[in-house]
MIFIDO-638334 format. One record per residue (C-alpha): x, y, z. Coordinates in nm, 2 decimals, decimal comma. Layout:
<sites>
site east:X | north:Y | up:Z
...
</sites>
This chain:
<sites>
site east:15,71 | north:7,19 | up:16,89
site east:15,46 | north:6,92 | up:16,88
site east:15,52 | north:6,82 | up:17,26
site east:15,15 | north:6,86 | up:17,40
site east:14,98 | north:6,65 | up:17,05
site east:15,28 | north:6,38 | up:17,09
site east:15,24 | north:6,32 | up:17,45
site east:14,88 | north:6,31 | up:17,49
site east:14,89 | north:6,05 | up:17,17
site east:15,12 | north:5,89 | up:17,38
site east:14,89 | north:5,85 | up:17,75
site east:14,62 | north:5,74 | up:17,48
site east:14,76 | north:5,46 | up:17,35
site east:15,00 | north:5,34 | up:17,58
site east:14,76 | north:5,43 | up:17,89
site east:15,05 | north:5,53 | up:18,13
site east:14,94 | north:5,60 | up:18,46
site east:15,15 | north:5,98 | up:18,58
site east:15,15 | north:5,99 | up:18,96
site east:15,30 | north:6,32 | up:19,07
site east:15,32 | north:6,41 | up:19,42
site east:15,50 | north:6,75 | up:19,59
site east:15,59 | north:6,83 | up:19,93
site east:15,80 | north:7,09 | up:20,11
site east:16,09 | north:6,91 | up:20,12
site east:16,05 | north:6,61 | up:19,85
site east:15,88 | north:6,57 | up:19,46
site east:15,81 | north:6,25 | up:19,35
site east:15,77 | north:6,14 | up:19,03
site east:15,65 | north:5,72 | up:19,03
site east:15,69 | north:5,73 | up:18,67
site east:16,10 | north:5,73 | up:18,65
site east:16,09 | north:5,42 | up:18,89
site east:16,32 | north:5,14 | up:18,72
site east:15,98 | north:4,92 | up:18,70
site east:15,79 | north:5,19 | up:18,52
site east:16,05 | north:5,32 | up:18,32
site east:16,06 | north:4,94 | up:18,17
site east:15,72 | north:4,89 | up:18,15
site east:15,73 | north:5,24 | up:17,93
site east:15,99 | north:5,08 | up:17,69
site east:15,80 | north:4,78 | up:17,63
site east:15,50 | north:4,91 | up:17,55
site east:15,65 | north:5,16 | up:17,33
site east:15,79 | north:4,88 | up:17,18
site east:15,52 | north:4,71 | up:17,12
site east:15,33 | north:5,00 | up:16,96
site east:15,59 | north:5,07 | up:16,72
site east:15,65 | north:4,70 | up:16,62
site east:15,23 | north:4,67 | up:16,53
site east:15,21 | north:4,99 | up:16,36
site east:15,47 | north:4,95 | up:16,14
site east:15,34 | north:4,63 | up:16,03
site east:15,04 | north:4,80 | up:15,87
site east:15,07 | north:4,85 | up:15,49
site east:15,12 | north:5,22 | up:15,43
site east:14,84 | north:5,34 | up:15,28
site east:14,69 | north:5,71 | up:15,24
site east:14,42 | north:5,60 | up:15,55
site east:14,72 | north:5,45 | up:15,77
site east:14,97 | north:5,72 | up:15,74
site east:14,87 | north:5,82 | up:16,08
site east:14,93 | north:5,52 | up:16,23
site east:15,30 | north:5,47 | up:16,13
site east:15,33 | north:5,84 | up:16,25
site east:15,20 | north:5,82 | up:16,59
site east:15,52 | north:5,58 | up:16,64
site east:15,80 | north:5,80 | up:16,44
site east:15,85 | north:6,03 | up:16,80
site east:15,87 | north:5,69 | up:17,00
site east:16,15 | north:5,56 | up:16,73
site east:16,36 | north:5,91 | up:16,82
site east:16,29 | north:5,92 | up:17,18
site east:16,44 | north:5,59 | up:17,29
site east:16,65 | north:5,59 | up:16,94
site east:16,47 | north:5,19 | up:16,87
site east:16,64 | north:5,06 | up:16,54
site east:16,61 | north:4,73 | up:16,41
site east:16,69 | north:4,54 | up:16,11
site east:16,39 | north:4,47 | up:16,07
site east:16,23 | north:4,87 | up:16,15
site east:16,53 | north:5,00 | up:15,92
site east:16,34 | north:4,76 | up:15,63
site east:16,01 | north:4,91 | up:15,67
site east:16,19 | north:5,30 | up:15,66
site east:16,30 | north:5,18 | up:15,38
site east:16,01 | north:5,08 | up:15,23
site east:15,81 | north:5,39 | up:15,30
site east:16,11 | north:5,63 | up:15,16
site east:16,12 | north:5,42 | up:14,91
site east:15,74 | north:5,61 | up:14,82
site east:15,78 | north:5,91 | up:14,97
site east:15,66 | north:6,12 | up:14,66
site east:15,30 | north:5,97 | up:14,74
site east:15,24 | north:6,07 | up:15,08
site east:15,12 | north:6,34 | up:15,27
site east:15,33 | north:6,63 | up:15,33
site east:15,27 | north:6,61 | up:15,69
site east:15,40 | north:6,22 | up:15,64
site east:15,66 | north:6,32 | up:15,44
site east:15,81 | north:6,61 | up:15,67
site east:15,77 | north:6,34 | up:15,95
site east:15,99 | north:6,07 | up:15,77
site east:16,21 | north:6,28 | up:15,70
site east:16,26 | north:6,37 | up:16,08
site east:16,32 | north:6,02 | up:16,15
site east:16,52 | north:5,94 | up:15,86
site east:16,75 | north:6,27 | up:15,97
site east:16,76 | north:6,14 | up:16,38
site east:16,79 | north:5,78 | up:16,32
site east:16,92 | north:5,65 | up:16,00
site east:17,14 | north:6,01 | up:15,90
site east:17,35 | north:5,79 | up:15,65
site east:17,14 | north:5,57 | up:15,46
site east:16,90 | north:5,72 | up:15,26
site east:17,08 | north:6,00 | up:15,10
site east:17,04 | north:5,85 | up:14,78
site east:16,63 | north:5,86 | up:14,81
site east:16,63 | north:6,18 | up:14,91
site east:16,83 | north:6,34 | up:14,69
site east:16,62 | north:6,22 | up:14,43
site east:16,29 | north:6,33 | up:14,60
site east:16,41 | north:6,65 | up:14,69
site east:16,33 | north:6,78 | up:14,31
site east:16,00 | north:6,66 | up:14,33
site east:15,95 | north:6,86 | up:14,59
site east:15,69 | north:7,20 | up:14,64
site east:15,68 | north:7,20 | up:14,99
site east:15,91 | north:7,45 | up:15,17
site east:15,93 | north:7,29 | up:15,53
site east:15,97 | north:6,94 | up:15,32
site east:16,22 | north:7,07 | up:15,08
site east:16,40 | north:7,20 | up:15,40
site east:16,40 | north:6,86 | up:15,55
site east:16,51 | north:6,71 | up:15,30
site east:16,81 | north:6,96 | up:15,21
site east:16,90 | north:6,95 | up:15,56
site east:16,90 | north:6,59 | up:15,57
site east:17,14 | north:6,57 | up:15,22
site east:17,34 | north:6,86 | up:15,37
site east:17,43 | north:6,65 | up:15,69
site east:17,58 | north:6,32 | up:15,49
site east:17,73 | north:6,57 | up:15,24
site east:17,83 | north:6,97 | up:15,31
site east:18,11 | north:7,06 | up:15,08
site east:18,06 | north:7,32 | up:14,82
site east:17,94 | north:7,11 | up:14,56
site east:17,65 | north:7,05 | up:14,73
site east:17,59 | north:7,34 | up:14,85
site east:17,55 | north:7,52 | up:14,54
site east:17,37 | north:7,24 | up:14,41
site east:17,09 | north:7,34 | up:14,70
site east:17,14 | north:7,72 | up:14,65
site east:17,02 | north:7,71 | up:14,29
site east:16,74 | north:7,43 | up:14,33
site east:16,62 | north:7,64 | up:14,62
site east:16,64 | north:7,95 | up:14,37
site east:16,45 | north:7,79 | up:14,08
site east:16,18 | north:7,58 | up:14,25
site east:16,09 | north:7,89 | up:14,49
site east:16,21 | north:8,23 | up:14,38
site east:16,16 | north:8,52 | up:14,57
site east:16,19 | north:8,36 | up:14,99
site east:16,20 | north:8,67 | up:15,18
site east:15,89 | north:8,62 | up:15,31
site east:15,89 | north:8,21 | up:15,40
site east:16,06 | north:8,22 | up:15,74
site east:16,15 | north:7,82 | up:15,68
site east:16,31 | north:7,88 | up:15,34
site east:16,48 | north:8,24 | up:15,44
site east:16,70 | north:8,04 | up:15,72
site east:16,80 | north:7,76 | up:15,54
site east:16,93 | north:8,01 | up:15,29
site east:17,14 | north:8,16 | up:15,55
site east:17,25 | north:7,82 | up:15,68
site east:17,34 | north:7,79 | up:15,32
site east:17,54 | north:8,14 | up:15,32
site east:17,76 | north:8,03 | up:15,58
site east:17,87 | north:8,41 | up:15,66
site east:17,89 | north:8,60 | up:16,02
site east:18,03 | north:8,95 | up:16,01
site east:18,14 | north:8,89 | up:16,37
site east:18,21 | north:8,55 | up:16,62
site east:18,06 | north:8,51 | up:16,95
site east:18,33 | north:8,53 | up:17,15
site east:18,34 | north:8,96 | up:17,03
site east:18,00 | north:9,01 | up:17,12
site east:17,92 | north:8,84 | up:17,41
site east:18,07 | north:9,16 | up:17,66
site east:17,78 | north:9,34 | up:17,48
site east:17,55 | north:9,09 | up:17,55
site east:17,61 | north:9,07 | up:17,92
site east:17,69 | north:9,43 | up:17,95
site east:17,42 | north:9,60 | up:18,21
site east:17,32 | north:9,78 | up:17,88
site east:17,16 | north:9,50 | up:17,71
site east:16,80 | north:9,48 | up:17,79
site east:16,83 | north:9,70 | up:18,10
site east:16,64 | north:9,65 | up:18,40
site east:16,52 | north:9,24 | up:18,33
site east:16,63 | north:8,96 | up:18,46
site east:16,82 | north:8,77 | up:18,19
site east:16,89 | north:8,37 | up:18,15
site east:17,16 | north:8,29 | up:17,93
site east:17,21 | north:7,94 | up:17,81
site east:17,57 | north:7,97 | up:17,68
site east:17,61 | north:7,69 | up:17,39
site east:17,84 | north:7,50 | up:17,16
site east:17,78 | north:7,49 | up:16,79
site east:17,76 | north:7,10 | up:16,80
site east:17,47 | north:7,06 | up:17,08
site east:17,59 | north:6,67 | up:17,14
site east:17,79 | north:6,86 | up:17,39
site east:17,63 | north:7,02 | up:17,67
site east:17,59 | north:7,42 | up:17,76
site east:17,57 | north:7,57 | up:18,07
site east:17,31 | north:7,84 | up:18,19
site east:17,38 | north:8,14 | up:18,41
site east:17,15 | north:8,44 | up:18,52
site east:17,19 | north:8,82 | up:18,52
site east:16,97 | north:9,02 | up:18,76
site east:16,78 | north:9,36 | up:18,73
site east:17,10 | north:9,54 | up:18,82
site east:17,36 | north:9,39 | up:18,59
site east:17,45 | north:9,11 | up:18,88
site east:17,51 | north:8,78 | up:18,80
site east:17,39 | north:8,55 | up:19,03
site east:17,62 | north:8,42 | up:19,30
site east:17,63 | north:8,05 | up:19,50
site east:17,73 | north:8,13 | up:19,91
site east:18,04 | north:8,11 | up:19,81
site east:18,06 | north:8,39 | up:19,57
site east:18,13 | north:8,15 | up:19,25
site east:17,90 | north:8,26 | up:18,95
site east:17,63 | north:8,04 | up:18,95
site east:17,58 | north:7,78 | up:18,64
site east:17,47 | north:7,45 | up:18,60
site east:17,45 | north:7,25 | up:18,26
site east:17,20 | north:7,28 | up:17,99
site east:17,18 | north:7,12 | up:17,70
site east:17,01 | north:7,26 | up:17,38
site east:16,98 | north:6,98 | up:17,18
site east:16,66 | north:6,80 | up:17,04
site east:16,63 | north:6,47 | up:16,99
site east:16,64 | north:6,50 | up:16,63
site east:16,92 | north:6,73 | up:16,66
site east:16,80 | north:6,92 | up:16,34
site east:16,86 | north:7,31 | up:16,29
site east:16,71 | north:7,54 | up:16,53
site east:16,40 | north:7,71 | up:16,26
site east:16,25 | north:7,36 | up:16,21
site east:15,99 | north:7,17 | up:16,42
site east:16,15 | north:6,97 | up:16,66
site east:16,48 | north:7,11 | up:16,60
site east:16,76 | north:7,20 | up:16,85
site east:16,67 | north:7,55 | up:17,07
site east:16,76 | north:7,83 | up:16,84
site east:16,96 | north:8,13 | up:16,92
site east:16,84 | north:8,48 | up:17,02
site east:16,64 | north:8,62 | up:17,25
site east:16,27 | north:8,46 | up:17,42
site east:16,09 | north:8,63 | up:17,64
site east:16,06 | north:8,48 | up:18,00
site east:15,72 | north:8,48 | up:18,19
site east:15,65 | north:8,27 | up:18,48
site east:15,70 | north:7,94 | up:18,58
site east:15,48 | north:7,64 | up:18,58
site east:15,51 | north:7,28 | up:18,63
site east:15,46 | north:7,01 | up:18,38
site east:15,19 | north:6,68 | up:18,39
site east:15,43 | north:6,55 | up:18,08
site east:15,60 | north:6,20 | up:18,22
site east:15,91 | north:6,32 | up:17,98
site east:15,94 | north:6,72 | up:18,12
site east:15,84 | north:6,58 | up:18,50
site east:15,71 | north:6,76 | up:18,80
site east:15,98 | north:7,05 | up:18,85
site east:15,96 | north:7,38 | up:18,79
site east:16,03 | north:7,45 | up:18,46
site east:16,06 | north:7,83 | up:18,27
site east:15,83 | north:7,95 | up:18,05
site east:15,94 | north:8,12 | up:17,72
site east:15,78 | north:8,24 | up:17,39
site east:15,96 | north:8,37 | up:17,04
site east:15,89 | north:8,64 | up:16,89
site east:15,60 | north:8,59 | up:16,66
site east:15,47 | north:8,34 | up:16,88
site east:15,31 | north:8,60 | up:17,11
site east:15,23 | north:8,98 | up:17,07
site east:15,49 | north:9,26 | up:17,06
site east:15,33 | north:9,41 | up:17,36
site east:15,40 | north:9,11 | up:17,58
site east:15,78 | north:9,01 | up:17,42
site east:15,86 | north:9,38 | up:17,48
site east:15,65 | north:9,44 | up:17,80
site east:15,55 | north:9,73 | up:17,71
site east:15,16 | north:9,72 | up:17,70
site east:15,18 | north:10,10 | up:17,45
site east:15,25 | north:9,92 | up:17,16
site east:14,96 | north:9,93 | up:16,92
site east:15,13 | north:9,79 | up:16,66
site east:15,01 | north:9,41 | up:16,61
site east:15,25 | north:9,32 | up:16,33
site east:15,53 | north:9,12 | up:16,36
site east:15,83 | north:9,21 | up:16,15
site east:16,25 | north:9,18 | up:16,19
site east:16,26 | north:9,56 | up:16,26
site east:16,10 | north:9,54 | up:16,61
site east:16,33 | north:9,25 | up:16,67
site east:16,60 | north:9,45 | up:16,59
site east:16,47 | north:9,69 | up:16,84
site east:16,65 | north:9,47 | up:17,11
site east:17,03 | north:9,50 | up:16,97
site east:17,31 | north:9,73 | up:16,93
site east:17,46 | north:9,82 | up:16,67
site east:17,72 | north:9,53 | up:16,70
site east:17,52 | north:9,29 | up:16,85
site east:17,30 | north:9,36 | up:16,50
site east:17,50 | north:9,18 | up:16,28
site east:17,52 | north:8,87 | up:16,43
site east:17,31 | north:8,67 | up:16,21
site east:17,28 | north:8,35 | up:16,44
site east:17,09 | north:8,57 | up:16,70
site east:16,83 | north:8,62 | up:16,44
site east:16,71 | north:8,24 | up:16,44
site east:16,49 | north:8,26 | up:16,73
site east:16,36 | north:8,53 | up:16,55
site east:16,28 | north:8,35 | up:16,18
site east:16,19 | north:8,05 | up:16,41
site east:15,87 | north:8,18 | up:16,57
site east:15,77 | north:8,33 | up:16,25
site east:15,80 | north:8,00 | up:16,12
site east:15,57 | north:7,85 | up:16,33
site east:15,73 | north:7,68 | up:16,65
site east:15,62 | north:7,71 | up:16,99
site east:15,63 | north:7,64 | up:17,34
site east:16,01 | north:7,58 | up:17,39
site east:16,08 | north:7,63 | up:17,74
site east:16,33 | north:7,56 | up:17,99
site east:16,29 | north:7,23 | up:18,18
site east:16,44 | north:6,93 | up:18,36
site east:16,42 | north:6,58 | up:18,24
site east:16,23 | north:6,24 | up:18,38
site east:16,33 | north:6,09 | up:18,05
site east:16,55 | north:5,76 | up:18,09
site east:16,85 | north:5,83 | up:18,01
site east:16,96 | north:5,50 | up:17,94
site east:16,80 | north:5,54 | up:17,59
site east:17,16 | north:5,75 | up:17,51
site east:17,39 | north:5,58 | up:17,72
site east:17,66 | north:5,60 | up:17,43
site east:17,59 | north:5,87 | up:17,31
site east:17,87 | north:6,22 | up:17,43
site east:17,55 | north:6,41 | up:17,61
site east:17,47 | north:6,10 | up:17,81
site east:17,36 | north:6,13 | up:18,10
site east:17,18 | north:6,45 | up:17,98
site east:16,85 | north:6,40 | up:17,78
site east:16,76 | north:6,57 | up:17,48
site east:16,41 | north:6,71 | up:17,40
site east:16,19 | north:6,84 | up:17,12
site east:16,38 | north:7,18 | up:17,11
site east:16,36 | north:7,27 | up:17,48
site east:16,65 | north:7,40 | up:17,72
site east:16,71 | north:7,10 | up:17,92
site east:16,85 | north:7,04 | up:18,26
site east:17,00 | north:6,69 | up:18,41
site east:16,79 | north:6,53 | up:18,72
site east:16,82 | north:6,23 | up:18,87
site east:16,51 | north:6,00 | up:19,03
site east:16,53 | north:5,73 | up:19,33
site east:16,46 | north:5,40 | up:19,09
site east:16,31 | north:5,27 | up:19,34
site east:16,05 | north:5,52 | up:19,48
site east:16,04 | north:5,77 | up:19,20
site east:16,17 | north:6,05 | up:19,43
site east:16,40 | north:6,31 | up:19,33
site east:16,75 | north:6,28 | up:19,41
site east:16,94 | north:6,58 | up:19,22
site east:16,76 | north:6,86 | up:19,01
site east:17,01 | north:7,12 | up:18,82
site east:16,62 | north:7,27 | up:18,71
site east:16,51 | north:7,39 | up:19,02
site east:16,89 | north:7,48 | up:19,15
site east:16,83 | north:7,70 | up:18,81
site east:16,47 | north:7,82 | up:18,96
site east:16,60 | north:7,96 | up:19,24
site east:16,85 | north:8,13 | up:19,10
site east:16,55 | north:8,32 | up:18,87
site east:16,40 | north:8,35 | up:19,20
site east:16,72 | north:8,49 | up:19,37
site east:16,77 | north:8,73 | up:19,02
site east:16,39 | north:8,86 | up:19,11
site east:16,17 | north:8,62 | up:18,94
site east:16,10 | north:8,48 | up:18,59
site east:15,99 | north:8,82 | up:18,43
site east:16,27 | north:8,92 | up:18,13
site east:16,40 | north:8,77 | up:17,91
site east:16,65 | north:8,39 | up:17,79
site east:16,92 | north:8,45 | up:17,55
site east:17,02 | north:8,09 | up:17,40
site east:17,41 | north:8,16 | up:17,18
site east:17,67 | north:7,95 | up:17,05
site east:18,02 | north:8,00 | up:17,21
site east:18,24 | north:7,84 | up:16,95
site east:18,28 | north:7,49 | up:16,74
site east:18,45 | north:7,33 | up:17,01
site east:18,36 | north:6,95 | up:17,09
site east:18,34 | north:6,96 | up:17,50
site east:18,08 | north:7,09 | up:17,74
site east:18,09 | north:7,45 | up:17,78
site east:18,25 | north:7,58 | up:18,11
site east:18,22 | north:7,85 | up:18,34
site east:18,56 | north:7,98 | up:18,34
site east:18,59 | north:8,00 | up:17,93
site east:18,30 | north:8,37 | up:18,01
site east:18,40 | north:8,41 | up:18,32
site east:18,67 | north:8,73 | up:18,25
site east:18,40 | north:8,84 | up:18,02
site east:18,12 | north:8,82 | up:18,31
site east:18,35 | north:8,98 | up:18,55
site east:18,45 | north:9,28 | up:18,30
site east:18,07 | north:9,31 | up:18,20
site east:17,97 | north:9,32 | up:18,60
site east:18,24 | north:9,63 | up:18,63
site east:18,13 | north:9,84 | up:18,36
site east:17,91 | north:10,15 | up:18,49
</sites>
């Protein structure tokens, strides 16, 4: 995720001003005041508007991709921004693979219908794997019947060969298998059994296959317990999984992947798009050492491989290829995807089904709500979430993020609640 790079790029050129304050029984955040949040538009606005009025040339590539983020965060299209797209898809083959991979972020997020054409004919050209990825990813969302799909099975074949050991170009080949020996719903007692990862605390962000609809998160303590509200309901609030770009899970900036992080700590978050509350930290595997994903500082083994990831599954639970992506998406070189709440205006996705929920860059995100006229917080479903780590015995175990089913409605408790109630029973 390229979070920390995009937001500092951000403070520098827009020079916002982040006011944070905390006390024992408010937070404040000054930045989500109505004022502010306008202010923020505007000048984002403005940025994009000037930058994209520079010629695209090899020396101002950067400039027309310090705005791309901006474009997807607030979801700004114009007639006239959709001509200048245009114009630099329309010369994609000469650019930079990092501006190529970037275009085709935006071209997937904002304009998903109207270059297929272009990239279709690029996507020959190209040597890249992450860019050929983008770009079969971005053909495969205007067009995923069988045709196509073997069309990218064999390009993907003859341009690359043997993949097994590309992380980016092994999971879009299982994308493009399409197979699961079993479905969710018959191993999800295994997963919340008191026999999966014994003895941690567990956050599970339970998930729909389209992520325009919104999850919900529960938590499991040492014991097996789920965690309970005072009046003995399981406790859950919302969460939703989807990026702004809402591409697959293995790529930068994609939607959170499924399978298992590791959880250590919490921390709070200067970012005037995360905001001030606690947030969770988690890691991949591959994105930190085996001795700290499997706590167990006796490892002396310091190579990452899918066996050791195994390591954390039964035999069922094994065969579920979707658990696997958090997995192939560390290797593949994401990061820092955490769990957090939101100061982002929501406004920006006022019609679209996750509204009033904000997407991210690939984080687990929660809804929050701040006064628009003093910045304070009104409503956080983030740090309702922390205490509940708190209550479970702190943020020291492990976040399981898996899909439920294909359904197009936000996940409820009751649909895994017989499931959490039969795991909870079970000796």
């Amino acid at each position: 995720m390229r979070l920390k790079r995009l937001i500092v790029c951000l403070l520098l050129i827009l020079f916002i001003n982040i006011e944070v304050s905390s006390q024992t029984d408010s937070v404040f955040a000054t930045y989500t005041t109505a004022i502010n949040r306008s202010n923020l538009y505007t000048k984002l606005v403005n940025q994009i508007n000037k930058n994209l009025s520079i010629p695209l040339t090899p020396k101002t590539e950067s400039k027309w991709q310090d705005v791309i983020w901006s474009m997807e965060l607030i979801n700004y299209k114009t007639p006239w921004v959709k001509t200048r797209v245009k114009y630099a898809i329309d010369s994609i083959q000469y650019r930079s693979t990092d501006f190529q991979r970037d275009l085709l972020e935006l071209a997937y997020t904002n304009y998903p219908k109207d270059f297929a054409k272009e990239v279709n004919g690029f996507i020959t050209q190209i040597s890249n794997p992450k860019v050929f990825a983008m770009a079969a990813e971005y053909l495969l969302q205007n067009k995923n019947d069988n045709a196509s799909i073997f069309f990218l099975k064999n390009l993907l074949q003859k341009k690359f060969g043997n993949i097994a050991d590309d992380a980016i170009l092994t999971s879009l080949s299982i994308r493009l298998q399409q197979k699961n020996a079993v479905t969710a719903n018959k191993i999800l007692p295994d997963i919340f059994s008191k026999s999966f990862l014994p003895g941690n605390v567990i956050m599970y962000s339970i998930q729909r296959k389209n992520r325009d609809y919104p999850g919900i998160v529960i938590v499991r303590n040492k014991e097996g317990k789920f965690v309970r509200e005072n009046n003995e309901k399981v406790f859950s609030v919302p969460q939703l999984a989807r990026s702004i770009t809402n591409l697959p899970g293995y790529l930068t900036n994609g939607n959170s992947p499924q399978g298992i992080f590791r959880m250590y700590g919490f921390d709070n978050s200067a970012s005037s798009f995360i905001g001030p509350t606690t947030n969770i930290q988690l890691t991949m595997p591959a994105e930190t050492s085996l001795q700290h994903f499997f706590r167990d500082s006796s490892i002396t083994d310091s190579t990452w491989n899918i066996d050791w990831y195994r390591k954390l599954l039964s035999e069922k639970i094994k065969k579920y290829s979707p658990l696997y992506e958090s997995f192939y998406a560390g290797k593949a070189g994401r990061s820092e995807i955490i769990a957090h709440g939101t100061a982002i205006d929501p406004g920006y996705y006022r019609n679209k089904p996750y509204y009033p929920y904000t997407p991210s860059q690939g984080c687990l995100s929660t809804k929050e709500f701040w006064s628009p006229t003093t910045g304070k917080r009104l409503q956080s479903d983030q740090q309702k979430l922390a205490d509940a780590i708190n209550l479970a015995g702190g943020p020291d175990g492990y976040a399981v993020v898996i899909e439920l089913d294909n359904k197009n409605i936000p996940v409820n408790i009751n649909e895994i609640l017989p499931l959490i109630l039969k795991a909870e029973s079970l000796k």
